[in-house]
N, C-alpha and C positions, 0 to 999 in steps of 0.2 A: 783163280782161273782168268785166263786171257780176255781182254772187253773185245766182241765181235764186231764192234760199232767206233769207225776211228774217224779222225778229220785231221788233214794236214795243209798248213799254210803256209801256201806257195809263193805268197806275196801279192800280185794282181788276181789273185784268185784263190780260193780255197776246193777241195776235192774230198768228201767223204764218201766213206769205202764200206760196206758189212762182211762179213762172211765167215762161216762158220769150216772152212779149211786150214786149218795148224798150219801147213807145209809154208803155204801165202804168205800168211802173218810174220813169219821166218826170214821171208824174202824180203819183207818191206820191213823188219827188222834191219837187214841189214843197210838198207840203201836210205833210208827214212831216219836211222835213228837220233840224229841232230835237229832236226825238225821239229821234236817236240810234237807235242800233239793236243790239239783245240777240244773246247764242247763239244764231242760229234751230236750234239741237239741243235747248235747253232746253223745259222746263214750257208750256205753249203753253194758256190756254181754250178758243181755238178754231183750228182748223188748216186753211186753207183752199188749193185750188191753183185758180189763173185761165187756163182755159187754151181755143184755138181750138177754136171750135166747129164742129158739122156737118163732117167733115173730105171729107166728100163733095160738099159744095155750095160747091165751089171761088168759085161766085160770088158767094155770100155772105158776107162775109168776117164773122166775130162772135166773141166771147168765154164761154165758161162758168163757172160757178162751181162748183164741186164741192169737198166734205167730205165726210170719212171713207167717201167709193165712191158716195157721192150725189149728184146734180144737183138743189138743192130749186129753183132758179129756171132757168125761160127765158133761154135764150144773148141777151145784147146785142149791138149791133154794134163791133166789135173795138175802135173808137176812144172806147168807152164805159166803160173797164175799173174806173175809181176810181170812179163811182154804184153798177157790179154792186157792185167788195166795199166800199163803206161801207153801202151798204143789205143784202150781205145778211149782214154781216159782226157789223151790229145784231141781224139776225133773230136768227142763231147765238146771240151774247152771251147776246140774252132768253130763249133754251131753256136756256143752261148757265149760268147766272152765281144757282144758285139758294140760293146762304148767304146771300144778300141779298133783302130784297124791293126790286125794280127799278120805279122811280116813272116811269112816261111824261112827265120834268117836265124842264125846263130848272132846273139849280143853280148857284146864284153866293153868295159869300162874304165880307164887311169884317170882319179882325178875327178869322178865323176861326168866323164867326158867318153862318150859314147860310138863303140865300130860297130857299125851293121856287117853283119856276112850274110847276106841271102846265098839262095842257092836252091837248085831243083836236087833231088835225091840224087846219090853218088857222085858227090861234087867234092863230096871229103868234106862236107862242109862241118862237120862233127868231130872229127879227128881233127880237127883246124882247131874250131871253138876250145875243146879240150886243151889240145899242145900249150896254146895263148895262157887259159888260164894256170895251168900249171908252171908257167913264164912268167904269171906276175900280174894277170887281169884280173880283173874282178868277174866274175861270170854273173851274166842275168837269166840267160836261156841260151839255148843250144836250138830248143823247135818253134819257139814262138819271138818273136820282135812285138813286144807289148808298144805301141804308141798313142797316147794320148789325146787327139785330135785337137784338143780346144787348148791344150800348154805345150806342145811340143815333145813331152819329154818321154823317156822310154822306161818301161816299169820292169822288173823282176818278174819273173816267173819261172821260179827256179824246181825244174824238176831234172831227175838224173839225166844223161845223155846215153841214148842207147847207141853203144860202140858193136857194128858190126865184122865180122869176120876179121881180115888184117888187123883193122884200126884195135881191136882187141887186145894182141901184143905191142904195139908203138906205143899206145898210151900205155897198159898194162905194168910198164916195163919201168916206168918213171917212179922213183921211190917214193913221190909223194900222192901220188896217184891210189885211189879207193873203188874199187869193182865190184858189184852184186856179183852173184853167182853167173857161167856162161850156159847158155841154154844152146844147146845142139841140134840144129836141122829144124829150125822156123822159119813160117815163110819168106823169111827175109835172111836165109842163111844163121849160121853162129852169130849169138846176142847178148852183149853185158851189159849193164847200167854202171856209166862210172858217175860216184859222188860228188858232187863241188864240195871246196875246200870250207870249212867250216865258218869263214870270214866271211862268204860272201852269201851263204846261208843266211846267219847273223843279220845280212845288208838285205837282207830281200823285200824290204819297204822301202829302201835309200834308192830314186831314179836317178837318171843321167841323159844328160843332154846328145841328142845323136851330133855329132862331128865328124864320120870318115864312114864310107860305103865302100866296102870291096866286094865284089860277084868274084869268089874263089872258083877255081876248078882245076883239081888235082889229074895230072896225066902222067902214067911211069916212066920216068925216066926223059919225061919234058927239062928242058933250061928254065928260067924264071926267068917268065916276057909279064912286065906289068904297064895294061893304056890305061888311060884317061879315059872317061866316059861322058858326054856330052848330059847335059841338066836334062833336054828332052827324053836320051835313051834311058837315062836314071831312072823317069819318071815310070815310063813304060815300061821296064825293067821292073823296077818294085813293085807296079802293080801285078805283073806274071808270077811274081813269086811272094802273094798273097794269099790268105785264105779267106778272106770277106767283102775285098775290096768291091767286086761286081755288088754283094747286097749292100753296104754303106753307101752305095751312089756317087751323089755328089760329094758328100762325106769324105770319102774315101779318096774320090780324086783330090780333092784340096788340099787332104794330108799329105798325100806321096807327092805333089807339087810343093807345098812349103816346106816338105822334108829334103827331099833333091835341089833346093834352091837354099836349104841353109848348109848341105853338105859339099865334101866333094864325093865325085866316086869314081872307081877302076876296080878293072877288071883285071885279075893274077891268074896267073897259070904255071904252078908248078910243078915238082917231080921230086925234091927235097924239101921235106919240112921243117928243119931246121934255118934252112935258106929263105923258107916262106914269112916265120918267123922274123926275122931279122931285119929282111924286108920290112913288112907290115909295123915293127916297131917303130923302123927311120921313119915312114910314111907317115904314122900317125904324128909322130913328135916336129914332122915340118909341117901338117895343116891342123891341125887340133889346138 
């Protein structure tokens, strides 16, 4: 019989999960199963159990998420169980994971030499991260920019990438490419989790040095215009698209000040990802 009690190491972090739903376990089968999997008695960031919800509304069948005697999110429907804990599974991370300052940015790596994509939601910043690594990066994260404060350097935290609507087939479509199952009509439209490549799974203790900052942002049928971004706008910039900065303080600011002052950064705006792509390779390979 299936152990109800799992832990998976993500690299800057570990996530244990319970629960007593098959269908779950199936899902994280697919998306998890290079991962391996820890003591779940061990050290845990965050500790979550998924378990049937509303036990009274027999007709309803749905899934909850709960932490430490909590319910911070709305029961899904039961066949929904791997969006509740990747997304809230993030939420968690970005309250506890606070020795870092936590970049809202997609991180990929040559060389061990490090591109920040930050990005606010619908910026493609995921369809980016993805396309990159399936071209030959190394992937760290897609949702989270792990940075170190007191060494500079950027950590792993490799969990899948939830590919929504479009971006579903663009990546889908690359033969090397590996897709959870697609979930239909979630808050957030059609939802897959694509796998990183088993290499950089492998890497997910191996850091990397940050080297090159791009603020992507995808617009259909846009040209490819890429500026420069001044150290001050960087600054300001990476902290907008952070999840802890305001609670690290002074902390916080000093990072995204020595992080903007060891990089460069620009801002892309494309319409073709292929072309983005391409881009972004020449770019890295003259300042990195």
């Amino acid at each position: 019989m299936r152990r109800s009690h799992r832990m998976f190491d993500l690299g800057a972090a570990r996530i244990a999960v319970c629960s007593p739903i098959e269908s779950f376990h199936q899902q994280l089968d697919l998306v998890y199963r290079d991962y391996g999997e820890e003591d779940p008695a061990g050290f845990a960031d965050v500790r979550v159990a998924l378990l049937p919800g509303h036990p009274l509304r027999l007709w309803k069948r749905q899934i909850a998420l709960w932490s430490e005697g909590s319910r911070p999110f709305e029961p899904y429907p039961v066949g929904s169980g791997l969006p509740l804990f990747e997304w809230g599974g993030n939420w968690l991370l970005a309250q506890r994971l606070n020795a870092y300052l936590l970049l809202h940015a997609g991180v990929l790596a040559r060389n061990d030499r490090a591109l920040i994509l930050p990005a606010a939601p619908g910026s493609g910043k995921s369809t980016l991260t993805c396309a990159l690594h399936l071209a030959g990066w190394r992937f760290l994260s897609d949702e989270f920019g792990v940075l170190d404060p007191d060494r500079g350097d950027l950590l792993p935290l490799l969990k899948p990438a939830a590919l929504k609507n479009r971006s579903i087939d663009i990546i889908g479509q690359h033969p090397r490419a590996r897709l959870g199952p697609v979930f239909h009509g979630t808050r957030k439209g059609d939802v897959a989790h694509f796998v990183p490549l088993r290499d950089s799974i492998a890497d997910r203790h191996r850091p990397a040095r940050p080297r090159l900052i791009i603020f992507p942002r995808f617009r259909d049928g846009a040209a490819l215009s890429c500026t420069p971004i001044h150290t001050a706008d960087a600054v300001m910039r990476l902290g907008l698209n952070s999840f802890n900065y305001r609670t690290l303080g002074t902390v916080g600011f000093d990072a995204v000040v020595r992080l903007a002052r060891a990089t460069r950064a620009f801002e892309l705006e494309y319409g073709d990802l292929s072309a983005a792509i391409a881009h972004i390779d020449a770019l890295f390979a003259e300042h990195a």
